[in-house]
N, C-alpha and C positions, 0 to 999 in steps of 0.2 A: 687282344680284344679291343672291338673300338670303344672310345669312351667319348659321354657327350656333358661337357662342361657348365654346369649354372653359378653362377653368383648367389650367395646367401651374405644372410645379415652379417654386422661386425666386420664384412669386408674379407670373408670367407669364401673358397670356392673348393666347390665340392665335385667330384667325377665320378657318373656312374655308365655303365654302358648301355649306348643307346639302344634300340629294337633290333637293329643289325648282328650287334654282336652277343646277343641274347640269346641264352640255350631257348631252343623250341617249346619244352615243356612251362617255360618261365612266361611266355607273352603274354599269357590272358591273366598276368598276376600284376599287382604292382609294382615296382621298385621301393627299398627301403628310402626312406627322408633320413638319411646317416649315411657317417665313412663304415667302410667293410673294409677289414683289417686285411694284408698280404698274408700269404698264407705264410704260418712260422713252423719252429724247429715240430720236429713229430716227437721232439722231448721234452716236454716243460721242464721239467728238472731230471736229476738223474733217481735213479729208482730207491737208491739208499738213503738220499735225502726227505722223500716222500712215506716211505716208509716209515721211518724215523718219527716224525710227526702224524704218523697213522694217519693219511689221508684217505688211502682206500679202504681201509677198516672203519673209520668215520660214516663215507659214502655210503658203504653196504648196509652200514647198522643204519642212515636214517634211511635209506631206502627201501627197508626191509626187507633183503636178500636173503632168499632161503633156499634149501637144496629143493632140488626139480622145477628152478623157475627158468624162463626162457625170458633171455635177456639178449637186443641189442648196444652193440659198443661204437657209435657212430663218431668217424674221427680217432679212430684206433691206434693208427699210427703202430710206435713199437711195441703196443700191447700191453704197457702198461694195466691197465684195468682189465684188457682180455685175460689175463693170466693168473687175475685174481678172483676177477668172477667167476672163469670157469671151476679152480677149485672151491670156490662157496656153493655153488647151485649143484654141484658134482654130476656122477654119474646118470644120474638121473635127469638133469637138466642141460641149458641149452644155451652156448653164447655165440652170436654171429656179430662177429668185428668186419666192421664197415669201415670203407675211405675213398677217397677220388684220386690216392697218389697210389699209382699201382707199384711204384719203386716199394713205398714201406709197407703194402701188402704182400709184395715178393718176400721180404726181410720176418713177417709177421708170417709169414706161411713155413716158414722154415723155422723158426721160433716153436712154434704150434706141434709141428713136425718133431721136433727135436726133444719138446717137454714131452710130449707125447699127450696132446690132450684131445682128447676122442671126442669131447664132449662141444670141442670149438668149431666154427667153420669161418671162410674168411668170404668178403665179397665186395668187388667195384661196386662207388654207388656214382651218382653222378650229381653236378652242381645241385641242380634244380627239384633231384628227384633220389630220395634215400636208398630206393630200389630194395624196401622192404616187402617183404610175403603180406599180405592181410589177416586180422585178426592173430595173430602170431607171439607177440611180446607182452610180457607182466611188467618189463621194466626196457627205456630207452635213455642210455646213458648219452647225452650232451658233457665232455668234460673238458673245460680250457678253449674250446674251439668253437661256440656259437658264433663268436664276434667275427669268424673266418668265414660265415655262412654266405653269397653274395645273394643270393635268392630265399631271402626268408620265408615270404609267403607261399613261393611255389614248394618251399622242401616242406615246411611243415605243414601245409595242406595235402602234400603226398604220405606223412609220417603217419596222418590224424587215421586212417584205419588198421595198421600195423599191430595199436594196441589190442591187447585181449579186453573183456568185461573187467573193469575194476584196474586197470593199467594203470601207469605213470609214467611221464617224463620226466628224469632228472638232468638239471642244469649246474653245472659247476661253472663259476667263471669270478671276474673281478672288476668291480664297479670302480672302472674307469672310462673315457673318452674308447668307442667301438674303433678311432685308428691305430688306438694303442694295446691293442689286445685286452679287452675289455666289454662291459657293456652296462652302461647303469639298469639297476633293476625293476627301476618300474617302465622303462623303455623295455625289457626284456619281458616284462608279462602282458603290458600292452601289444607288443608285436605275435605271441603265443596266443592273447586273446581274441586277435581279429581273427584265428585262423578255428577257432572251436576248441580251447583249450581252458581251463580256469587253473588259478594258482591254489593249490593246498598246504602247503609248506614251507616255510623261508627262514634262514639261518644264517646270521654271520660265524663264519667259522675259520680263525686265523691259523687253524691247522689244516684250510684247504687251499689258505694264500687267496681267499674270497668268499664266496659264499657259497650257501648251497637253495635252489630253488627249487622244487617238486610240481607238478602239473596234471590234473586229470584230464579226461575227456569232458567238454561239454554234451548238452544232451546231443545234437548236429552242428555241422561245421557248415560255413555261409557256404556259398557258390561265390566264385573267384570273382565276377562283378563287383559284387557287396563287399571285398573287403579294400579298407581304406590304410592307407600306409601310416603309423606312428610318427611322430614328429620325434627328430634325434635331438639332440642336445651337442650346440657348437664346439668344436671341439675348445676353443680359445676361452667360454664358460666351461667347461669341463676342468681345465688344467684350472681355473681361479678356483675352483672351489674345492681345492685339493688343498 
């Protein structure tokens, strides 16, 4: 990807990719004013240590996960969350695990396959664009992987109709510096809000290793002109204030 270099304050430089190497869907959005993290493991931790500290059972209880809800898992990776969702929303319900790495949706399709879960489906999305159905979802799970997002306006300006009447987006993540796998959180609802989203829910929760953020729909979402990029926070102020 190309990337086009500016100088920031404190003596920082920061690189994002210019218009060139910009997915097509992304041009008429703006660029984040922040670092976007490399993409990391498709494991934040291993699944027994999460459990352990009841992170997905946390998630589901604030997000109020109930059988026959239709739920996407964006950033699915090994399934983690696919695997629990689908047995909470059950037979009745509905979970489509998303990601842009087709290796761990190869890995996650055979997982699915193997628990036998009738109720999952799997699907490429792409940078720019979640390549969700419309009106479709009660619940859109963001977990560990916003800060990996490199097109925020254009994904979540694509996500904003996916929801059903009454939807949410839940965000899990860890207020730190966005280079370090992280994202502070009022950086994280400012960039949600430029895009038609308002915050309804916020939790520290050191049994999710961060927090937990919740989002509804505004009443309309701007048109991509109108929206104006969020100002990040240096990474070099980030680490002092840790």
């Amino acid at each position: 990807m190309f990337l086009a270099c500016a100088a920031l304050a404190l003596g920082l430089t920061a690189c994002k990719p210019a218009d060139g190497g910009r997915p097509e869907a992304a041009r008429e959005f703006p660029l984040p004013d922040r670092a976007v993290s490399e993409l990391g493991s498709n494991e934040f931790s291993t699944e027994d240590v999460r459990d352990n500290r009841g992170e997905a059972e946390t998630v589901m209880d604030l997000a109020g996960i109930a059988p026959g809800m239709s739920v996407a898992d964006i950033g699915a990776g090994e399934g983690y969350y696919t695997v629990r969702l689908a047995d909470r929303v059950g037979e009745d319900g509905r979970v489509l695990a998303q990601d842009i790495d087709r290796e761990a949706l190869d890995r996650l399709a055979r997982r699915v396959e193997r628990e036998r879960l009738d109720n999952a489906s799997i699907k490429l999305g792409e940078p720019a664009d979640p390549m969700l159905p419309e009106d479709s979802f009660d619940r859109v799970f963001m977990v560990h992987m916003y800060h990996e997002i490199g097109e925020p306006y254009a994904f979540l300006w694509r996500l904003w109709p996916a929801l059903r009447e009454g939807g949410r987006v839940i965000v899990v993540d860890v207020d730190r510096p966005t280079d370090q796998h992280g994202i502070d959180p009022l950086l994280l609802s400012c960039e949600l809000q430029q895009v038609g989203f308002v915050l309804d829910t916020f939790k520290d929760a050191p049994e999710l290793a961060g927090y937990y953020a919740q989002f509804k729909r505004a009443a309309k979402r701007p048109k991509p002109e109108d929206i104006r990029p969020c100002r990040g926070v240096p990474e070099e102020a980030g680490n002092a204030a840790q």
